[in-house]
TORDOMAR-529096 format. One record per residue (C-alpha): x, y, z. Coordinates in steps of 0.001 Angstrom, whole numbers, plus 500000, padded with zeros to 6 digits. Layout:
(node (X,Y,Z))
...
% end
This chain:
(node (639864,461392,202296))
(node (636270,461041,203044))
(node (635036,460943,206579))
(node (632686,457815,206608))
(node (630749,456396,209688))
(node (633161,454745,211523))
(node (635677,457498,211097))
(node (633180,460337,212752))
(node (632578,457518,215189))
(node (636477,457094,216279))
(node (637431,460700,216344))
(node (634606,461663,218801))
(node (635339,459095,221078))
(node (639053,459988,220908))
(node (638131,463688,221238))
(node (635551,463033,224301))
(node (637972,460778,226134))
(node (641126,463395,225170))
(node (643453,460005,224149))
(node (644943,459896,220815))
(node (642699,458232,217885))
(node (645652,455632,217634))
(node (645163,454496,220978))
(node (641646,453886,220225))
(node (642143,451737,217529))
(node (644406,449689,219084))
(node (642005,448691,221830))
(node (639777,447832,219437))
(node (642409,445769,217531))
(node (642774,444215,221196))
(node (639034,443520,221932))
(node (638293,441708,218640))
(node (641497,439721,219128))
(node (640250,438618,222199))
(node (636362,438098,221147))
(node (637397,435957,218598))
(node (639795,433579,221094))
(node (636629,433429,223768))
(node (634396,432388,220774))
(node (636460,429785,219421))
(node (636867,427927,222879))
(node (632924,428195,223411))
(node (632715,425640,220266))
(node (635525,423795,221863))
(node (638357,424726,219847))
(node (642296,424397,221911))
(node (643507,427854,221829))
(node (646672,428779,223573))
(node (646946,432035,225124))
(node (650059,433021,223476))
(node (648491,432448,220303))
(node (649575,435458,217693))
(node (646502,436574,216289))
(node (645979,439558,214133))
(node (643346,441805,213495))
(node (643030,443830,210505))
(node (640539,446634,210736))
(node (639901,449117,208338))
(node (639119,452336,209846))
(node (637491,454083,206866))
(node (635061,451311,206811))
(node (635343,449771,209503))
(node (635510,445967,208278))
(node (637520,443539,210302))
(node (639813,440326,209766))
(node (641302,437586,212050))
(node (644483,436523,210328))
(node (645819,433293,211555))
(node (649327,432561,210148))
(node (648828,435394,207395))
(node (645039,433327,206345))
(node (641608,434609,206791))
(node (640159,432796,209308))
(node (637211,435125,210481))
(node (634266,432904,211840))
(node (630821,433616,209634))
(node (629058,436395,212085))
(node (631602,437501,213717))
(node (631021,440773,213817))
(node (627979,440345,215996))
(node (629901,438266,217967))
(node (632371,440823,218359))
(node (630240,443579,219471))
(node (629011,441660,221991))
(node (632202,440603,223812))
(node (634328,443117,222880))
(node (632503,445847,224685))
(node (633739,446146,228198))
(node (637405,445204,226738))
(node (637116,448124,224659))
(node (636036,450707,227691))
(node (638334,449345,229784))
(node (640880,449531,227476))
(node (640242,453653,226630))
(node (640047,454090,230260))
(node (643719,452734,230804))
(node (645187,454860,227894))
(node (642703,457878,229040))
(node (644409,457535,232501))
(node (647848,457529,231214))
(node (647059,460518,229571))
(node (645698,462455,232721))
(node (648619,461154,234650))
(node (651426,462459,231606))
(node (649316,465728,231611))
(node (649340,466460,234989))
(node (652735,465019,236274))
(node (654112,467615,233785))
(node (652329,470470,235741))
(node (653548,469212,239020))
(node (654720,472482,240906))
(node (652387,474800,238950))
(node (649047,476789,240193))
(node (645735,475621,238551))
(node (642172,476362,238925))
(node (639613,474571,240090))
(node (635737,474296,241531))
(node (635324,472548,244763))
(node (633255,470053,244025))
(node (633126,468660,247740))
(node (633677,469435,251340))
(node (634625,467121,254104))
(node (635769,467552,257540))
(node (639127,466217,256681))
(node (639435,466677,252688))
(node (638291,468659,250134))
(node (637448,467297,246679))
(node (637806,469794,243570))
(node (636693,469467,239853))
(node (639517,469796,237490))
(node (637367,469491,234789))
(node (638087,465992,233630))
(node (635910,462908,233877))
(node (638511,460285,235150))
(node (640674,462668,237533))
(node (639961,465546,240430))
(node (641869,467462,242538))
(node (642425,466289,246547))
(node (643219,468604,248947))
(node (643916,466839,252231))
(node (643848,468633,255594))
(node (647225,469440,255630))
(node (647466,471248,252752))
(node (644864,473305,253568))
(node (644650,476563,255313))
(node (642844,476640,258450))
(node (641277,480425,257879))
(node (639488,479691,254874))
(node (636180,478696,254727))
(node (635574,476379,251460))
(node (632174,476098,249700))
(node (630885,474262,246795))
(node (631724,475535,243352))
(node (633918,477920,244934))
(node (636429,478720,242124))
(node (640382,478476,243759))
(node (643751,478236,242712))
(node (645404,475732,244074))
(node (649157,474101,243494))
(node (649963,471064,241978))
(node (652093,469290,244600))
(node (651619,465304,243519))
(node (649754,462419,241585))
(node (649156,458902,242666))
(node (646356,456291,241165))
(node (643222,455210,243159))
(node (640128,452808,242184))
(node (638770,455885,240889))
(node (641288,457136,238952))
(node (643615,459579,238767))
(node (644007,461520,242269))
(node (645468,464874,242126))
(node (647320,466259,244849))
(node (646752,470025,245428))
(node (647643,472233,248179))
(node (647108,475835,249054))
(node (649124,475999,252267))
(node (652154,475590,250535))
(node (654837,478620,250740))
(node (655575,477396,246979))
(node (652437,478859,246312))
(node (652777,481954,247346))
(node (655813,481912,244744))
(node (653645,481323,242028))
(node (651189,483502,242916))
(node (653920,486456,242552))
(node (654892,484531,239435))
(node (651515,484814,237718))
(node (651244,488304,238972))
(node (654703,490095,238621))
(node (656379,489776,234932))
(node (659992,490523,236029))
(node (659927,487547,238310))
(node (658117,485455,235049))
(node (660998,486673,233249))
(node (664181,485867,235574))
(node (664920,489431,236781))
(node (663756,489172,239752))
(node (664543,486091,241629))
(node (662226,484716,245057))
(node (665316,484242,247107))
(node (663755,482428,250527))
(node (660065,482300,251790))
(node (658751,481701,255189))
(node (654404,481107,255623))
(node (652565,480480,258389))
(node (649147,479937,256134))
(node (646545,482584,256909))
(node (648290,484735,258821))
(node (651608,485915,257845))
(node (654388,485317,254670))
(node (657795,486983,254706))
(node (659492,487032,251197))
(node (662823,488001,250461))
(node (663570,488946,246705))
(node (666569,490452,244492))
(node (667470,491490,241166))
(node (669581,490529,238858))
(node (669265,494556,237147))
(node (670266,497645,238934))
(node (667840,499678,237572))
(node (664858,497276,238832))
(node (664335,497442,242606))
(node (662760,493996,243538))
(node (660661,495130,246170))
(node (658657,497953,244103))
(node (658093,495038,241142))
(node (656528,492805,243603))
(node (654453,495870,245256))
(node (653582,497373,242017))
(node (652212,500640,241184))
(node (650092,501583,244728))
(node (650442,498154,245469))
(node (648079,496953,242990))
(node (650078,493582,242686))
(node (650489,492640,245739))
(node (646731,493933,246956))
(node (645994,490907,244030))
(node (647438,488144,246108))
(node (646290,489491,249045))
(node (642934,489361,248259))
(node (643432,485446,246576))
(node (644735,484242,250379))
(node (641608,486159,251677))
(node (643487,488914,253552))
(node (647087,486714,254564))
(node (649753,489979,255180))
(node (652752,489812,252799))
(node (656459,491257,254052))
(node (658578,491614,251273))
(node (662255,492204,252056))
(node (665055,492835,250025))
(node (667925,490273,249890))
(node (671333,490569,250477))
(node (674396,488698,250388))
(node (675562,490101,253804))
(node (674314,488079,256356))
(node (673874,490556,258826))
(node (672018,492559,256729))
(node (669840,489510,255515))
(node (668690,488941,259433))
(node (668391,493120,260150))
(node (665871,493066,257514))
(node (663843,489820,257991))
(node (662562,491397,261279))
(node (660963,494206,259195))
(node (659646,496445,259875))
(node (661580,496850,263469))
(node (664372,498718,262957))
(node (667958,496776,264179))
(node (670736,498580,265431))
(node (673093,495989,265778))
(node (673594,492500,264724))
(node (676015,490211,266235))
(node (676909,486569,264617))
(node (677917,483375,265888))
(node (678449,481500,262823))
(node (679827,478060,264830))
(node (676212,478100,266590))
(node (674742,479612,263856))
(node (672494,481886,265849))
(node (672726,485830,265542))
(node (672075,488456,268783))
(node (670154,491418,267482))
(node (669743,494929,269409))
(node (666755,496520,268776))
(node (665635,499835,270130))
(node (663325,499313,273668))
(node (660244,500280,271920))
(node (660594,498270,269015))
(node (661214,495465,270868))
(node (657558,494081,270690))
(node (657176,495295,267233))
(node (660283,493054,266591))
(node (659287,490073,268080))
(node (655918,490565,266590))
(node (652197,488707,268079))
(node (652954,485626,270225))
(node (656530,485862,268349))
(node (655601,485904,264759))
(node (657679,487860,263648))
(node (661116,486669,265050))
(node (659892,483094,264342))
(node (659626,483847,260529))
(node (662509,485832,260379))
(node (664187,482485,261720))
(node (662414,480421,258755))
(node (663362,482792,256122))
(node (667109,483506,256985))
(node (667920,479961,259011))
(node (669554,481421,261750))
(node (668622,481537,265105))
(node (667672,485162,265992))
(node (667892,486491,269809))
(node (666541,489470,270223))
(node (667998,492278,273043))
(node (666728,495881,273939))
(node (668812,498945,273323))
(node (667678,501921,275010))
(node (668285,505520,273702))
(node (670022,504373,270618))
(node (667572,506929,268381))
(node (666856,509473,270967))
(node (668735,512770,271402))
(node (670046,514055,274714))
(node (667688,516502,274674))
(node (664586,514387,274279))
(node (666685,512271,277616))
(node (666747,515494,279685))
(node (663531,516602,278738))
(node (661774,513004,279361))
(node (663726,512817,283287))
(node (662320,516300,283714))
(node (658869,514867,283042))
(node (659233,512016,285169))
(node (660182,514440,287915))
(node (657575,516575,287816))
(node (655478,513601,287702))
(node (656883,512123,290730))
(node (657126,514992,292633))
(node (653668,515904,292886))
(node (652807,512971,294733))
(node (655879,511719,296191))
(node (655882,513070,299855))
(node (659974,512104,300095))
(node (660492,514588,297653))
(node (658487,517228,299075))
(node (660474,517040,302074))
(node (663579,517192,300017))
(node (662435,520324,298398))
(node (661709,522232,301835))
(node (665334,521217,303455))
(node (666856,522636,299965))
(node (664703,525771,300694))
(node (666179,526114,304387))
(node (669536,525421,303060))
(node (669255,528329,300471))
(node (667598,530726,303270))
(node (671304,530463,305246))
(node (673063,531092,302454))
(node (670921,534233,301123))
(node (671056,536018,304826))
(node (674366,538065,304426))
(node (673236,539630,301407))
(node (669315,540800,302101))
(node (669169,539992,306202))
(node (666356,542006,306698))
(node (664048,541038,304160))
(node (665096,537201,303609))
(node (664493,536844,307384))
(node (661120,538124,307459))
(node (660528,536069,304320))
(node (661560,532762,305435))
(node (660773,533221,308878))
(node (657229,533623,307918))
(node (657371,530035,305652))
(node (658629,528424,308649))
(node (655956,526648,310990))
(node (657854,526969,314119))
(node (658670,530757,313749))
(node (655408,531700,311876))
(node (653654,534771,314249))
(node (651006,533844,316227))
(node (647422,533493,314180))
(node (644129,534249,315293))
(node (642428,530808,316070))
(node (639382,532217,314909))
(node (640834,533245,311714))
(node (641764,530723,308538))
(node (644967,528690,308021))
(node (646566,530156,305032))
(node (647122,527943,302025))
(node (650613,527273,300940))
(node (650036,529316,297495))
(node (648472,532071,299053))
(node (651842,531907,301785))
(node (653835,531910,298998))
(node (651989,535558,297228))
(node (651973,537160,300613))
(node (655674,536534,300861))
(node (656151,537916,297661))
(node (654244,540881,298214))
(node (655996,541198,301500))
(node (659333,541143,299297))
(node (658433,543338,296360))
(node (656980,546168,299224))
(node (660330,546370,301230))
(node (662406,546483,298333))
(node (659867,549503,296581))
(node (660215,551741,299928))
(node (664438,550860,300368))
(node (664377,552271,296595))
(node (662683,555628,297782))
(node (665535,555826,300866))
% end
């Protein structure tokens, strides 16, 4: 069949408009019908409303009939006539059908990411190009995400979260806030997850900051948390750098409860997990210095650990649950010595121990452990030369040892 004129002219404006050709006959069919009932009551003619008049136009040509009753009864110039009136019928007409297209189109990608420019920025919505002429993308504050700064034909992915009609046309609600988003970002980026192996199990967001996702697989041989990290972490580093730097936790799920909520406060390590399933809250011990790494910055962590699992998480300390006894002994020894040196109690403690060790020591060395500790003792130290200086205690301690080591040389050579 030969493409004439008229033809050309009804597949460009169906192809420019994206509606069917069908649909743009029919609102011609509509136009003309009504032309023709406007132009008969201008020359005074009683036309009802309800009136069944048909209009048979051939779209290879393009020539057009009024039928009346199955007779011809197309006024002489009507096709001037029809031009004329029919105009703004026909546009409005396309528009409606081109509308019903967007909103079929779109309501069928309701829950799915798509890209878009902005297009504008306001204080309390942003307005994005979806690349049709009758519908754009809305972004309302609320579905936004406070750390990003937006700019004009900035290219963004964004989630399809609603539709609704304005004055203007189609409006298209998107949202990048959304933890359905980060879903779909892993979606996108991660085939096993595209595929059904691994399954998105819960998801908790605070947009901008922090997202905790727990995942599983349905395969053995796939470990859910390596597919969503990817090789060096190439996949995830991807929807890191689409949120502009938002941290991901991914945790693997599990069926067991209690190890569900020990591993949604990643990465603390829990040592014990109580439940009260009638309350629904659980009472986790963590080790004393992992307690702030567990609760996380102004309680970030423990409050998305609550999102993700739904339980309500109460975090207690549990000291010296990963140290050894050694590393105990050896840490009291340190805060000993520490407290010793400047501790004057415990000086005093020390020189009533030495005293108490002098008595018992006499019976065994009298001579020389009397000398010795009667020259460490203030009140039975020999009488010093005013002139001369006060003895340190380490040097008191060296002559004393000298003192010792002399005595015992020369009761040797007896």
């Amino acid at each position: 069949m030969a493409i004439t004129e008229f033809n050309a002219a009804l597949n460009q404006v169906a192809t420019e408009r994206g509606i069917p050709v069908q649909s743009v006959v029919e609102s011609i069919r509509l136009a003309m019908a009504s032309a023709y009932k406007k132009d008969r009551k201008e020359h005074g003619e009683n036309i009802e409303v309800v009136e069944e008049i048909e209009v048979d136009l051939n779209t290879d040509t393009g020539e057009a009939k009024i039928l009346k009753d199955g007779q011809d009864v197309t006024p002489s110039g009507f096709g001037r006539i029809a031009a004329q009136t029919a105009k703004q019928v026909i546009v409005q007409k396309i528009r409606e059908t081109e509308k019903e297209v967007t909103f079929g189109e779109f309501r069928g990608k309701i829950g799915t990411i798509i890209v878009a420019n902005v297009f504008k920025v306001d204080p309390s919505v942003v307005i994005l190009d979806l690349g049709k002429t009758f519908a754009y993308g809305v972004m309302p504050l609320s579905e936004q995400v406070q750390a990003e700064q937006y700019r004009l034909n900035q290219r963004l992915k964004v989630l399809v979260k609603d539709i609704r009609d304005s004055n203007k046309g189609p409006e298209i609600i998107v949202s990048r806030s959304d933890p359905h988003f980060i879903e779909k970002l892993f979606e996108q980026e991660v085939p096993e997850i595209a595929s059904g192996v691994v399954k998105v199990e819960a998801i908790a967001r605070e947009p901008g900051s922090r997202t905790k996702m727990a995942v599983s697989s349905s395969d053995e041989r796939i470990d859910p948390v390596g597919s969503c990290v990817g090789q060096k972490g190439v996949r995830v580093q991807s929807i890191i750098s689409e949120l502009f730097g938002e941290k991901i936790d991914i945790i693997p799920y599990s069926s067991s409860t209690e190890r569900f909520i020990a591993a949604s406060l990643s990465p603390a390590m829990v040592t014990e997990v109580v439940l009260d399933t009638e309350n629904k809250r659980a009472e986790v011990s963590v080790p004393e210095d992992q307690q702030s790494l567990a609760i996380g910055k102004e309680g970030q962590n423990a409050r998305l650990a609550n999102k993700l699992t739904k339980w309500k998480i109460d975090i207690r300390g549990a000291a010296g649950i990963f140290g050894s006894k050694e590393d105990g002994e050896e840490k009291a020894r340190e805060e000993k010595a520490i407290v010793g040196i400047w501790d004057e109690a415990i000086k005093s403690k020390k020189s009533k121990k030495a005293a108490s060790q002098k008595e018992e020591v006499v019976p065994v060395v009298e001579g020389a452990v009397i000398e010795a500790e009667s020259a460490g003792e203030s009140e039975k130290a020999p009488e010093v030369d005013p002139s001369s200086k006060q003895p340190s205690e380490p040097e008191a301690l060296s002559e004393q040892s000298s003192k010792e080591s002399v005595e015992s040389v020369d009761k040797v050579q007896e």
